[in-house]
C-alpha positions in Angstrom: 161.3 135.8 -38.9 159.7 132.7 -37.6 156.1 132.2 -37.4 153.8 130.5 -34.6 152.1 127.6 -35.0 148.2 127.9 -35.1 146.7 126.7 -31.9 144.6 123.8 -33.4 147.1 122.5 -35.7 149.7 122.7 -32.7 146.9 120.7 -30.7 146.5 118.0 -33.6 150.2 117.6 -33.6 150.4 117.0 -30.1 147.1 114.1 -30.5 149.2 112.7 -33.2 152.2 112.3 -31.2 150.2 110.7 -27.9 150.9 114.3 -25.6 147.5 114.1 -24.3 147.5 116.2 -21.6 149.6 118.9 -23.3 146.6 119.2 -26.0 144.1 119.2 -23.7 145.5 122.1 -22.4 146.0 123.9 -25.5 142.5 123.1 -26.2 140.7 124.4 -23.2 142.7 127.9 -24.0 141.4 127.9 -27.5 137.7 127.3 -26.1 138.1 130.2 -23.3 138.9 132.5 -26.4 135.7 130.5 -28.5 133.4 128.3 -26.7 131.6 126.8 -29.6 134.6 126.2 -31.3 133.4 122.5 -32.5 137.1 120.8 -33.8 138.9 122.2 -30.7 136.0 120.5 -28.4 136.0 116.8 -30.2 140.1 117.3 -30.2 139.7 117.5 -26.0 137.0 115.6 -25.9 139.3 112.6 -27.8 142.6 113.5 -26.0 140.8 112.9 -22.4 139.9 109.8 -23.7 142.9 108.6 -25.2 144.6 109.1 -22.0 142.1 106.4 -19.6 141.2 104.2 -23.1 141.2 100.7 -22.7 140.5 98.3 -25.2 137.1 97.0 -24.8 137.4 93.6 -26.5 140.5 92.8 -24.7 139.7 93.5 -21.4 137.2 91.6 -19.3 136.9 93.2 -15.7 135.2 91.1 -13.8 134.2 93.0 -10.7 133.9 91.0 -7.3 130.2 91.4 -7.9 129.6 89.9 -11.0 132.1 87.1 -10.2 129.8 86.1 -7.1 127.0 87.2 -7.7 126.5 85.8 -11.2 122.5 85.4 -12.1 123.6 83.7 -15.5 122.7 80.1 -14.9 124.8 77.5 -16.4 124.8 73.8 -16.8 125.8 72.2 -13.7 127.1 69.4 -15.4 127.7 70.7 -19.1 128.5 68.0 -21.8 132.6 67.5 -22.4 133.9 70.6 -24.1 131.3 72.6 -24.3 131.7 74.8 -21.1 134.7 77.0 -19.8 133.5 77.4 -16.1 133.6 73.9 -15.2 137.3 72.6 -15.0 138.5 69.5 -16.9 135.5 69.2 -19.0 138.1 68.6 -21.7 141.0 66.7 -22.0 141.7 66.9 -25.6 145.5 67.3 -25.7 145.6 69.1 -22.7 148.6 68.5 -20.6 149.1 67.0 -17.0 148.8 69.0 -13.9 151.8 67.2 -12.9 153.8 68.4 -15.8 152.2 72.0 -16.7 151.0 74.2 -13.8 146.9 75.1 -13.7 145.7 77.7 -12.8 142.6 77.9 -9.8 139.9 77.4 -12.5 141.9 73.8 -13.6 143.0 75.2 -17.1 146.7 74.9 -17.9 148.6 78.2 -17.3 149.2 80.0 -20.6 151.7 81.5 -21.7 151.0 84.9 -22.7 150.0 87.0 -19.5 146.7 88.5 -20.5 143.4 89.7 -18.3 141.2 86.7 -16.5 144.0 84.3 -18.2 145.7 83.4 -14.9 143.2 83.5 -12.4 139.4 81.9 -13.8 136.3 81.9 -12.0 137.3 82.0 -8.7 134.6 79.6 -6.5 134.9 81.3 -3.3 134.4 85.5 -2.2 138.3 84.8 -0.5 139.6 83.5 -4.2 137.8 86.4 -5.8 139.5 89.1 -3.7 142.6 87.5 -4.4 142.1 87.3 -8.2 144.3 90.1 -10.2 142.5 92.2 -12.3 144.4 94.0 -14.4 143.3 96.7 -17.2 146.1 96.0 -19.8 145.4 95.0 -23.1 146.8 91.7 -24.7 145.7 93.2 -28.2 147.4 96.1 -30.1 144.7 99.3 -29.3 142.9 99.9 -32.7 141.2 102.7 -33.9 138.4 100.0 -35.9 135.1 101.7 -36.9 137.1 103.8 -39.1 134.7 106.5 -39.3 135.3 110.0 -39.6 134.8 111.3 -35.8 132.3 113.9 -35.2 131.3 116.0 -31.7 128.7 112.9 -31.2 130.4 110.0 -31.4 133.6 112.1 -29.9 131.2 112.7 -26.9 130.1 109.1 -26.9 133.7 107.8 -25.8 134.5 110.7 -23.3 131.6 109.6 -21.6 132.3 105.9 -21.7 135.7 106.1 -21.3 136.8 109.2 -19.4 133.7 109.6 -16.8 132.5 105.6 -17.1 129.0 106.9 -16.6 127.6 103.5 -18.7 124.0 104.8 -18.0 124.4 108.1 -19.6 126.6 107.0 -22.9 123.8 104.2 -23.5 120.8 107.0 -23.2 123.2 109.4 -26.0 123.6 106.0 -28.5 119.9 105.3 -27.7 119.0 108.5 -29.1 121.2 108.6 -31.6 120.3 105.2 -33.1 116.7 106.3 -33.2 118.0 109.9 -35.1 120.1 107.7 -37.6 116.4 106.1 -38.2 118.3 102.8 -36.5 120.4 102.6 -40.0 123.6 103.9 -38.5 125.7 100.1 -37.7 128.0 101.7 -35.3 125.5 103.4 -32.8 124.2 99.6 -32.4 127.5 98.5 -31.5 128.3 101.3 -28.6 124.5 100.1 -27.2 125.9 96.5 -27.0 128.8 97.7 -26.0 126.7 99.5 -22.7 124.7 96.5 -22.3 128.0 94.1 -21.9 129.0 96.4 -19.4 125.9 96.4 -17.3 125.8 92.8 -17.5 122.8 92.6 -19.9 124.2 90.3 -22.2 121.2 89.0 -24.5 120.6 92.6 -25.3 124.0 93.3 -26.1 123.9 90.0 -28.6 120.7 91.6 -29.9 122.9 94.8 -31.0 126.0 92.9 -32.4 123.9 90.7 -34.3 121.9 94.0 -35.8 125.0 95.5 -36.7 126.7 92.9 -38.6 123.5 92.3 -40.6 123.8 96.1 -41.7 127.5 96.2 -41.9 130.4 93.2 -41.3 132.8 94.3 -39.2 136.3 92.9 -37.4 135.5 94.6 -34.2 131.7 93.5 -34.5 132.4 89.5 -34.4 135.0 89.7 -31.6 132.2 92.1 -29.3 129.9 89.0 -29.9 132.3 86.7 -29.5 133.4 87.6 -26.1 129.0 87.9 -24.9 128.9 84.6 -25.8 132.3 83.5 -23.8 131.0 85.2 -20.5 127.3 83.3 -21.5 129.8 80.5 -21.3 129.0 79.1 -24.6 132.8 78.7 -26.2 131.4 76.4 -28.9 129.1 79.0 -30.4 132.0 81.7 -29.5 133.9 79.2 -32.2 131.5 79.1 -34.5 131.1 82.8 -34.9 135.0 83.2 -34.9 134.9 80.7 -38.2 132.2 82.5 -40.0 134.2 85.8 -39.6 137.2 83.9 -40.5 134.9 83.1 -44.0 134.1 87.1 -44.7 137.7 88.0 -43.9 140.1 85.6 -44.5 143.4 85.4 -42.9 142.1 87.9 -39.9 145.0 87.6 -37.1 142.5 88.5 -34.6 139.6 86.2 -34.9 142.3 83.3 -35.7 144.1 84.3 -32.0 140.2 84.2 -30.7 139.8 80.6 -31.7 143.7 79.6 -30.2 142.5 81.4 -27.1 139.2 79.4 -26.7 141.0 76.0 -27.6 143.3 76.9 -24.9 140.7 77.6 -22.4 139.5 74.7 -23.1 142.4 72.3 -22.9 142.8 71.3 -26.4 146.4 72.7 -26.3 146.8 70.9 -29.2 144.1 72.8 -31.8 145.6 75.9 -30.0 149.0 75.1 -31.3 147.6 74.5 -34.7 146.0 77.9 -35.0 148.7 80.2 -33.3 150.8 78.6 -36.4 148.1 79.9 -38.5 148.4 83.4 -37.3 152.0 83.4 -37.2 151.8 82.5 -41.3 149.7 85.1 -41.4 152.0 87.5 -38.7 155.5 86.6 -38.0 155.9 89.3 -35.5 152.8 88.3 -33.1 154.3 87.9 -29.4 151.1 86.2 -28.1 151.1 83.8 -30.8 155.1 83.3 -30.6 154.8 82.9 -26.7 152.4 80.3 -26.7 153.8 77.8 -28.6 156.9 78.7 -27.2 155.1 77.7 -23.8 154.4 74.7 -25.6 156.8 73.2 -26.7 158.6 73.9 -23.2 155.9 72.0 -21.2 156.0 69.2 -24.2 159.8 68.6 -22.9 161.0 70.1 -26.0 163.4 73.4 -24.3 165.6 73.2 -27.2 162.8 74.0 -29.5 161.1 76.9 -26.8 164.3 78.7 -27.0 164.4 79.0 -30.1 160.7 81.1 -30.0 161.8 82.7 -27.3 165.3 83.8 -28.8 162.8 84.8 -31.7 160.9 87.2 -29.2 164.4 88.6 -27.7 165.2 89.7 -31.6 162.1 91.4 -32.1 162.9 94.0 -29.3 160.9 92.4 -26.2 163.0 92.7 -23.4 161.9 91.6 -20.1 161.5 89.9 -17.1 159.2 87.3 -18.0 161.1 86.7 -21.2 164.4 86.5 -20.1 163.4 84.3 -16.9 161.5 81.7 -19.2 165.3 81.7 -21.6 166.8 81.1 -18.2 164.8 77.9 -17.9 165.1 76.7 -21.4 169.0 77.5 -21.5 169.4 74.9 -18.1 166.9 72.6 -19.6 168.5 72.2 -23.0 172.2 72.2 -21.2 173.4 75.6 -22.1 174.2 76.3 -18.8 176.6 78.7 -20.1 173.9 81.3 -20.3 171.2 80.4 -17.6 172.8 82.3 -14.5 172.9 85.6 -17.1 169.5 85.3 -18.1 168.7 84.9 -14.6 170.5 88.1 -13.6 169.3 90.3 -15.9 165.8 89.1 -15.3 166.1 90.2 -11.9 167.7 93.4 -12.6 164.2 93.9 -15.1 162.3 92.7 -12.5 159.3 96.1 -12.1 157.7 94.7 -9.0 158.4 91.7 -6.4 156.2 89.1 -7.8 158.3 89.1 -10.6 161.4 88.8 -8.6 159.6 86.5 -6.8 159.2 84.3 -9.7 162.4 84.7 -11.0 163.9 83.2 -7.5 161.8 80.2 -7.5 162.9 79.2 -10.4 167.0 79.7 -9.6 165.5 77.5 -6.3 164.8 75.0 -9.3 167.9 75.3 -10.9 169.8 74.6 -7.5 167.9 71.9 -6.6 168.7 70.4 -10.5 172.3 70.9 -9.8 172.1 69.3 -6.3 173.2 72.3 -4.3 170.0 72.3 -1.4 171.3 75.4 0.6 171.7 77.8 -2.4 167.4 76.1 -3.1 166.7 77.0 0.2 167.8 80.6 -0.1 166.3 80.6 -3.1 162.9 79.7 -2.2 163.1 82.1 1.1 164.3 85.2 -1.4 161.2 84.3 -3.4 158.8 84.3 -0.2 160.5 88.0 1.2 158.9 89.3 -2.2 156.1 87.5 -2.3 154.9 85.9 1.2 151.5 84.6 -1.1 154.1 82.1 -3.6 152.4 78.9 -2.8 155.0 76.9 -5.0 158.1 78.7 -3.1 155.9 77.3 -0.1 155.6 73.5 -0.9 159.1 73.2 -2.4 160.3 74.8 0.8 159.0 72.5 3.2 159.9 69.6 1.0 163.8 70.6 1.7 163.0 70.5 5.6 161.6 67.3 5.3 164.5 66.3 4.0 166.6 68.1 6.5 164.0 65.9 9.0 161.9 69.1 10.1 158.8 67.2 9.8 156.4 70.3 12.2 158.1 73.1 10.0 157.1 71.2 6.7 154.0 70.4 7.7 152.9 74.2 8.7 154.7 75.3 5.0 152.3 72.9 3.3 149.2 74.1 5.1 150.2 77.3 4.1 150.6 76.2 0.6 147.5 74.6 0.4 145.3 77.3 1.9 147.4 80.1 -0.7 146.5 77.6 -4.1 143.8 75.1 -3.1 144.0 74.3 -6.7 147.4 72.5 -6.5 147.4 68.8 -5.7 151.3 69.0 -4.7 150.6 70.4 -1.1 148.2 68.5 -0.4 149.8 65.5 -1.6 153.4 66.1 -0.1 151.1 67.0 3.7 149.0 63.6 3.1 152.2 61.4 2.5 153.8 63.7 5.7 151.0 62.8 7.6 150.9 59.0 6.6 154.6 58.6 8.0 154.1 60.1 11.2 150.7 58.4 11.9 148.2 60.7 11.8 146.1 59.2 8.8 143.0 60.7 9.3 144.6 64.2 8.2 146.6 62.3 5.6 143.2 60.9 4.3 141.7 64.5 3.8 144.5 65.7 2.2 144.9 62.4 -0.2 141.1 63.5 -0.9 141.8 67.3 -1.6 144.7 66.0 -3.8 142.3 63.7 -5.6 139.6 66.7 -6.7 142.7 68.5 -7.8 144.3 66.2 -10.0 142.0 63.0 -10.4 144.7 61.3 -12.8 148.0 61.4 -10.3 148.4 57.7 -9.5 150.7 58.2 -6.7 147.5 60.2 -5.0 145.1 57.1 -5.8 147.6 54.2 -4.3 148.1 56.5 -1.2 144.1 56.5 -1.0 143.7 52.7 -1.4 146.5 52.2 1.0 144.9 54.1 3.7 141.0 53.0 3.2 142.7 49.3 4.1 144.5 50.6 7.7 140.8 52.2 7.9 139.1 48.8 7.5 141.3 46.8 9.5 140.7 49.0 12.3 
């Protein structure tokens, strides 16, 4: 004779095993049969939650809004390595355009996809719509005040989470603050946590400072870490990351703070060095093992990538990305044996066309390296069916018709380019050289200049400009 399950236990068990909606459910027919029935409410309350909950620290939205309309004022010309909205303000390490892609705020493309990584601070409303904002999470999800969860603080997240009424949540953590007699460390840190999101960041550093004078916490440093990122002050972002590195010692998260930072920065180098530190401290952490990995591949060490890489395939991540960046490494470091297979079964991963996009363009690469131009042509168009916005499919496309002596159809394919990525010097380059061999150098000029504020260093771009201000003055 077998016996049911009681309701709230059967409820729990479904929390426990992430069936949110399935306990919500059970819950709301437990409270028809007992409305003040306090457990089964905090049980809904959390399960509605856990189903929209994003980790806070992680993510930085950045509405349209707040990207263009930004009242913080900053330096306009902030001293070398001390601000992550200008671009280039630090060179320490950091790697050539020519060699690493950037990305359109002029820092080197990372390489571990996580939110605002890829796209900056875009400069113009048409670069802000284009941005992707994402609300994945580059850090495991953790459940860090490690308090016991009561119908308050239960209430606190629904609202925050689930409904996103800001307003509200702050008004219930106001009150609660002032019931705890403004003793109670994590009501301060949900009112910072409200003040970040409406954008009032000196309060919110207010808040996180007042809660980690009453209690030092993880979660606590990396909230005030990240006000003091969007107040664009990285240095004191570092600072802050090292003393929580002196109360806890070996923490994987404030160590991948100060690699992230560094790496924002340029300074791949002191990146490197602490990614190593968290991998000592966590051999399994993808971010950390991806980065270098990136690394070393841009350092024109493949051989060495692959190896992270391979490292990543063994721990169970298996897809697209990964496999397309072994494909890479394999042809680079001549194990050409298993670059087409990679290739194919990054495709076959491939969960949405910029992927397979990107997986194209880089076979385009590998045709090109073995000399076969047609297959590189197909290539790059395959990669422009999935994604008509791929300015790199774009510029290497029109270099092949310049080759085949298509000169008009090159030249629209790099004005294309150039108006998809204006932070690439390569279109605008390859369209001012164009331009210079069929005459036109007043074009060739404003591109050679556009090429110049992209990538100040590329010699090639600076002879081109000195060889046309002297047909200018002989004019």
């Amino acid at each position: 004779m077998g016996s049911e399950m009681e309701p709230l236990l059967l409820a729990w068990s479904y929390f426990r095993r992430r069936k949110f909606q399935l306990c919500a459910d059970l819950c709301t027919q437990m409270l028809e049969k007992s409305p003040y029935d306090q457990a089964a409410w905090i049980l809904k309350a959390r399960a509605l939650t856990e189903m929209v909950y994003v980790d806070e620290i992680d993510v930085d939205q950045e509405g349209i809004a707040e990207i263009i309309l930004d009242e913080n004022a900053i330096a306009q010309v902030p001293r070398p390595g001390t601000s992550l909205k200008i671009p280039g303000t630090n060179q320490t390490g950091g790697p050539s355009p020519a060699v690493r892609p950037v990305t359109q705020a002029g820092r080197p493309i990372t390489g571990f996809l996580r939110p605002s990584t890829q796209s900056g601070r875009p400069g113009t409303m048409e670069q802000a719509i284009r941005t992707p904002r994402t609300a994945y999470t580059a850090r495991p999800i953790t459940s860090s005040s490690g308090r016991f969860v009561r119908l308050g603080t239960a209430l606190f997240e629904y609202i925050f989470h689930h409904e996103n009424d800001v307003k509200t949540a702050l008004d219930l953590a106001a009150l609660s603050t002032e019931h705890s007699q403004y003793k109670d460390w994590w009501w301060k840190v949900q009112i910072g946590k409200c003040y970040y999101r409406l954008g009032m960041y000196r309060e919110a550093e207010k808040q996180f400072k007042s809660a980690l004078k009453q209690q030092e916490m993880v979660d606590t440093f990396l909230y005030l870490a990240k006000v003091y990122i969007s107040l664009d002050q990285p240095v004191t972002a570092l600072n802050l990351f090292k003393q929580g590195l002196d109360k806890f010692p070996g923490e994987v998260t404030l160590l991948c703070g100060i690699a992230r930072i560094y790496e924002e920065m340029n300074n791949i180098s002191s990146a490197s060095e602490y990614y190593k530190e968290v991998l000592k401290q966590d051999s399994t952490h993808v971010e950390a093992i991806a980065c270098i990995g990136s690394n070393h591949f841009y350092s024109d060490q493949p051989e060495i990538a692959l190896r992270f890489y391979r490292r990543l395939l063994q721990m169970g991540v298996y897809n697209c990305q990964l496999l397309n960046n072994l494909g890479l490494c394999c042809f680079y470091a001549q194990q050409y044996d298993m670059t087409l297979t990679s290739f194919e079964r990054a495709l076959s991963l491939a969960e949405n066309e910029e992927e397979a996009a990107d997986v194209w363009y880089n076979l385009g690469h590998i045709a090109v390296g073995i000399g076969d131009t047609n297959l590189a042509h197909q290539c790059f168009r395959l990669a422009l069916v999935n994604n008509n916005s791929h300015a790199e499919a774009y510029n290497n496309l029109a270099v092949l018709e310049m080759r085949k002596g298509h000169v008009e159809q090159a030249r629209a394919l790099l004005q294309t380019a150039s108006s998809l990525a204006p932070h690439m010097y390569e279109p605008h380059f390859n369209f001012a050289t164009i331009s210079d061999k069929i005459g036109d150098l007043q074009r060739s000029y404003v591109a050679a200049r556009k090429s110049e504020a992209a990538f100040p260093d590329h010699v090639d771009t600076q002879h081109l400009i000195t060889q046309l201000k002297q047909h200018f003055a002989m004019l």
